[in-house]
C-alpha positions as CSV (number, residue, x, y, z in Angstrom):
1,X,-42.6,62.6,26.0
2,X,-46.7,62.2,26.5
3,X,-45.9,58.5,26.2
4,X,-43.3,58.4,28.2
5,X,-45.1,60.0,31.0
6,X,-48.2,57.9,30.5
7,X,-46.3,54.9,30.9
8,X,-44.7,55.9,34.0
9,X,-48.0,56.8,36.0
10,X,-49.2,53.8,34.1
11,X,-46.3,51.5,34.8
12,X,-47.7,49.3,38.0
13,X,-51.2,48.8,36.5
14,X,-49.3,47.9,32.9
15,X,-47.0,45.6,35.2
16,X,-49.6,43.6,37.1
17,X,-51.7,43.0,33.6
18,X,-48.7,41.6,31.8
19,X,-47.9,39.2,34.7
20,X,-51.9,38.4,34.8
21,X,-51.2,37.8,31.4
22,X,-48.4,35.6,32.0
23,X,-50.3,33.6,34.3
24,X,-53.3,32.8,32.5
25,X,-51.7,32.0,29.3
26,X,-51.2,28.2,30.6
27,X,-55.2,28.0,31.4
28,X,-55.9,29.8,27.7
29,X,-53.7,27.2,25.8
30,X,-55.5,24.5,27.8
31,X,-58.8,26.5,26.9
32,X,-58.4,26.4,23.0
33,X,-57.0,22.6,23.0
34,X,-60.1,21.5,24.5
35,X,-61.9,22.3,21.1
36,X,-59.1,20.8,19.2
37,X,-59.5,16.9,17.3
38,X,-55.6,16.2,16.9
39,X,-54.9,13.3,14.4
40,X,-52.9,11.1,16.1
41,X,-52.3,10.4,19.8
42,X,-51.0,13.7,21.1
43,X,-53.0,16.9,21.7
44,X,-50.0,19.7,21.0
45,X,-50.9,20.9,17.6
46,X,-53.9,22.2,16.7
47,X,-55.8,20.3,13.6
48,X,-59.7,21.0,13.6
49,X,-62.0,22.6,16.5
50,X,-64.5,20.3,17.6
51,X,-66.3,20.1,20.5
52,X,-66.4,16.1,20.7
53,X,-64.5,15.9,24.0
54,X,-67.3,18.2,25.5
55,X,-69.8,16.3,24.9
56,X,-68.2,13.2,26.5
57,X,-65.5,13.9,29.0
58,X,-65.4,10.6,30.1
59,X,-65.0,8.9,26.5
60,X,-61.4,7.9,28.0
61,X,-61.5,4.8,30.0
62,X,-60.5,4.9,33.6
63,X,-60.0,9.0,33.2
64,X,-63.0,10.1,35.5
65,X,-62.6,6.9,37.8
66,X,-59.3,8.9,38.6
67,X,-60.8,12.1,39.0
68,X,-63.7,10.9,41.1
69,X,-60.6,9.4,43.4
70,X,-58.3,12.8,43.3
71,X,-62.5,14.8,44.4
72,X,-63.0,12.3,47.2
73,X,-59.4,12.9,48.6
74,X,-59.1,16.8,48.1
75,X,-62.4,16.9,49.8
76,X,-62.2,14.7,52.9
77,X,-58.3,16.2,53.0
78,X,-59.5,19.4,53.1
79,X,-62.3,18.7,55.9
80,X,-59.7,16.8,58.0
81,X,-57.0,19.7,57.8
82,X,-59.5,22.4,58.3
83,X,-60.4,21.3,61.6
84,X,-57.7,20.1,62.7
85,X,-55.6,22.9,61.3
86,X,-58.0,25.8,62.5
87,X,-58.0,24.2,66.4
88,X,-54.1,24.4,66.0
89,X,-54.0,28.5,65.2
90,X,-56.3,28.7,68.0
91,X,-54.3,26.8,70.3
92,X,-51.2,28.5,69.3
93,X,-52.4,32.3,69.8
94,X,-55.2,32.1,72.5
95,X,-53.1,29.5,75.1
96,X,-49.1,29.6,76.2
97,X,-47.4,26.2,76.6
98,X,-44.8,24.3,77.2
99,X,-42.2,23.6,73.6
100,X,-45.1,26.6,71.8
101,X,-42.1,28.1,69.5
102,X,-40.7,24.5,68.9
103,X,-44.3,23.9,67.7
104,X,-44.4,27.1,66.0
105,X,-41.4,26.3,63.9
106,X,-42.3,22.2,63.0
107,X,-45.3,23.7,61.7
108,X,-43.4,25.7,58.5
109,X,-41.6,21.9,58.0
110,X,-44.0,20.7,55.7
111,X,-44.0,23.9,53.6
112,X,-40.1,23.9,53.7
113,X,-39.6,20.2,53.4
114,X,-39.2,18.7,49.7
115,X,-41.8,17.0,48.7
116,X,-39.9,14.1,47.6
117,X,-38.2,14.0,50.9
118,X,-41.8,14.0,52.8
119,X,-43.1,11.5,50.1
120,X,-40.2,9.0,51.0
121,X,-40.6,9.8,54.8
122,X,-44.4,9.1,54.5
123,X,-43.3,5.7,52.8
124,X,-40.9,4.6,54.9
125,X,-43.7,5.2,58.2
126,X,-46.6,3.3,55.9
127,X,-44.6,0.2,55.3
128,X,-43.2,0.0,58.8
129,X,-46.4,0.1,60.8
130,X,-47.6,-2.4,58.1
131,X,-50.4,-0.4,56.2
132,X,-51.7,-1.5,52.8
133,X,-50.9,1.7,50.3
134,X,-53.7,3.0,48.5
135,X,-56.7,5.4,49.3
136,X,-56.2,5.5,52.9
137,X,-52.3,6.4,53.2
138,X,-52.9,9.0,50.3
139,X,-55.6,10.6,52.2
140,X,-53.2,10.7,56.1
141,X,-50.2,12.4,54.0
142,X,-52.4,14.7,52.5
143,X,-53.8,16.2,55.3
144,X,-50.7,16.5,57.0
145,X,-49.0,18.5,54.3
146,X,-52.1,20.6,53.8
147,X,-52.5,21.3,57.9
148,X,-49.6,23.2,57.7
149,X,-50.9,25.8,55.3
150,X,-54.4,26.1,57.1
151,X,-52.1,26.3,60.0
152,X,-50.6,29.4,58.8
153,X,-53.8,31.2,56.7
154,X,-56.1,30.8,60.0
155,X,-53.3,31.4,62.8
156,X,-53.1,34.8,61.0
157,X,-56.5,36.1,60.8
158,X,-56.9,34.6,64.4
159,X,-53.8,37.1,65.5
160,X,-55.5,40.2,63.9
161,X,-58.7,39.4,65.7
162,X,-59.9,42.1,68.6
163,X,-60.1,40.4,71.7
164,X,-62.2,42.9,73.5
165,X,-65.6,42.2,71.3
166,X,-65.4,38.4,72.3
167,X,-65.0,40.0,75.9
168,X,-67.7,42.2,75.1
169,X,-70.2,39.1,74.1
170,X,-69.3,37.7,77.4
171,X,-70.2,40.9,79.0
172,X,-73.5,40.9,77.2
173,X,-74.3,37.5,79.2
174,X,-73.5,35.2,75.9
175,X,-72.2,31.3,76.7
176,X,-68.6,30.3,75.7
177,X,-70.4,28.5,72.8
178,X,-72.6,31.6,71.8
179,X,-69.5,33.9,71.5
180,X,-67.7,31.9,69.7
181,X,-70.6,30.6,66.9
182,X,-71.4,34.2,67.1
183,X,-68.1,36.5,67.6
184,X,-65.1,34.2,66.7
185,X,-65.8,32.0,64.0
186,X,-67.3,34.7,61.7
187,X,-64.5,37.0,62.1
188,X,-62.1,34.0,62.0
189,X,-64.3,32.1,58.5
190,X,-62.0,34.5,56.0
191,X,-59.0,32.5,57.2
192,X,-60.3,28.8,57.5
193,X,-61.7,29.5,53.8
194,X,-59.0,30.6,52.3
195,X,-56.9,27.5,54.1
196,X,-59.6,25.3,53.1
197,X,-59.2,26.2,49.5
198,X,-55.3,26.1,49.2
199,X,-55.9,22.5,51.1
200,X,-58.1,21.5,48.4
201,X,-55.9,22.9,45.6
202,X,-53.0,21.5,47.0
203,X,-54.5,18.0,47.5
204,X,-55.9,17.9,44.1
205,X,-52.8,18.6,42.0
206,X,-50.3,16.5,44.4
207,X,-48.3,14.3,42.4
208,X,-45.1,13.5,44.1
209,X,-46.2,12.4,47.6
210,X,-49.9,10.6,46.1
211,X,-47.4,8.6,43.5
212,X,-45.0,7.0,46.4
213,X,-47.9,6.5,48.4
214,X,-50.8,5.1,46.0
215,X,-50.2,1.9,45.9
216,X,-52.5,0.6,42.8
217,X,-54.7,3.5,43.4
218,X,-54.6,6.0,40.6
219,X,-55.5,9.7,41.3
220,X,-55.8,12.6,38.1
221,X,-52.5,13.7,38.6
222,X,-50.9,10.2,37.6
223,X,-53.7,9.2,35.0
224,X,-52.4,12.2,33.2
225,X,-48.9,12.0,33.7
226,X,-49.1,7.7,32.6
227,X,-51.2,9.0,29.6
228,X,-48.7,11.7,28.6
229,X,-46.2,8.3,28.1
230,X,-48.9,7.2,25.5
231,X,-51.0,10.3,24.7
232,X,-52.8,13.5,25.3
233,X,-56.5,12.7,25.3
234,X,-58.4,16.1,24.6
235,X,-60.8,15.2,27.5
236,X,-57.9,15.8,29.6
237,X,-57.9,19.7,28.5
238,X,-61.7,19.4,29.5
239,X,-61.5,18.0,32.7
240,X,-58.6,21.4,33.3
241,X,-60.6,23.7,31.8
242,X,-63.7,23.5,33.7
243,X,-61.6,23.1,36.8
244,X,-60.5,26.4,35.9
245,X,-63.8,28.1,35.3
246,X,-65.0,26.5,38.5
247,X,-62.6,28.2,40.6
248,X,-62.7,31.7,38.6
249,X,-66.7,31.4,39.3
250,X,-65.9,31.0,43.4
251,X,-63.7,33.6,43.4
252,X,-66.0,35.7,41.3
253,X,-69.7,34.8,43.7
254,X,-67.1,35.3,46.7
255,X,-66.3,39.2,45.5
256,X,-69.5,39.7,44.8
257,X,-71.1,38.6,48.4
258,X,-68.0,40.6,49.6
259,X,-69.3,43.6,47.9
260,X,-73.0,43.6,49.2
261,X,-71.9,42.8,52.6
262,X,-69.8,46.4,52.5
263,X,-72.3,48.0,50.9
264,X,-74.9,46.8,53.9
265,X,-72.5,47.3,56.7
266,X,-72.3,51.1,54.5
């Protein structure tokens, strides 16, 4: 009975470490295979730890050509849906318009859409108007699929903020510019990071829409799914691991700047 009744005021914290659990596993197996030396072509059984694919990540050819391609885009995709994703929120909770709830509702399209319908659609426009597919045409159907979530993550910090403290700034004789480099955007930054990070995510692992609309150009995603016809290079593993530890190490210096703030505001 003792166990029983640990396990039910337990049951919530014992449910959310399981499904961690679950979660991580994927990143783990990728983990350990990064140390592996398989014998033949594929990387799916483990043979003998080494750490030769650490000390040269880039032994395969072509491998971090493609992720130097997949940075550039995530990065200048994330810049261009920021901005103009963050000036959308704004525009949609601070202003009323004409067609505002038609706008409203086209925005979840993207998220809703299939991504192979999208990736055909994006096509379709490229080769009509005449554009030459490759770095370009992946980088303009990027940002629109990511705009929509940057869209959503800002419009909602923007619709908790208090409007009385940027009328308060005014009050206290501050320009439009100073209230808002001094009022808005911090209270609003929590948002536009968190949709600058999905955009980045997103536009990093894309496959579907970046393989109709590459052209010759070849981003990660593809270079790994082409060399999964072939073979598993372990460097591949390397490249996800420290991807992986990257992002756990943001999310970890982000908590912990969190943290101090509280404890100054405290």
């Amino acid at each position: 009975m003792a166990l029983v009744n640990w396990l039910k005021r337990h049951f919530v914290v014992i449910a959310g470490l399981l499904t961690l659990g679950y979660l991580l596993l994927p990143n783990i197996v990728v983990t350990v295979f990064s140390f592996n030396k398989p014998k033949g072509r594929f990387n799916y059984q483990w043979q003998q730890f080494s750490t030769d694919a650490w000390k040269d990540p880039c032994g395969v050819a072509d491998m971090c050509g493609s992720l130097s391609i997949s940075l550039q885009i995530a990065f200048w995709a994330t810049v261009g849906a920021t901005v103009l994703g963050s000036m959308i929120a704004f525009a949609l909770v601070r202003y009323r318009f004409r067609a505002r709830g038609t706008v409203n509702s086209l925005i979840f399209l993207p998220m809703a859409m299939p991504e192979v319908v999208m990736a055909a659609s994006l096509l379709t426009l490229f080769l009509n108007l005449g554009a030459q597919l490759g770095f370009w045409t992946i980088l303009i159907a990027h940002i629109m699929f990511c705009l929509s979530f940057v869209v959503v993550a800002v419009k909602a910090r923007v619709m908790s903020m208090d409007p009385r403290l940027e009328e308060a700034a005014r009050d206290l004789y501050a320009s439009p510019v100073q209230t808002f480099l001094r009022v808005t955007l911090p209270i609003a930054a929590p948002g536009i990071a968190a949709g600058a990070m999905l955009s980045f995510a997103l536009s990093f692992d894309d496959f579907i829409i970046t393989n109709f609309n590459a052209g010759s150009t070849v981003t990660f995603p593809m270079f790994v799914w082409g060399s999964a016809q072939r073979g598993t290079p372990v460097q591949i593993n390397v490249i996800g691991t420290a991807m992986f530890l990257v992002a756990v190490l943001l999310v970890l210096t982000s908590m912990v700047i969190s943290n101090r703030r509280n404890k100054q505001k405290a």
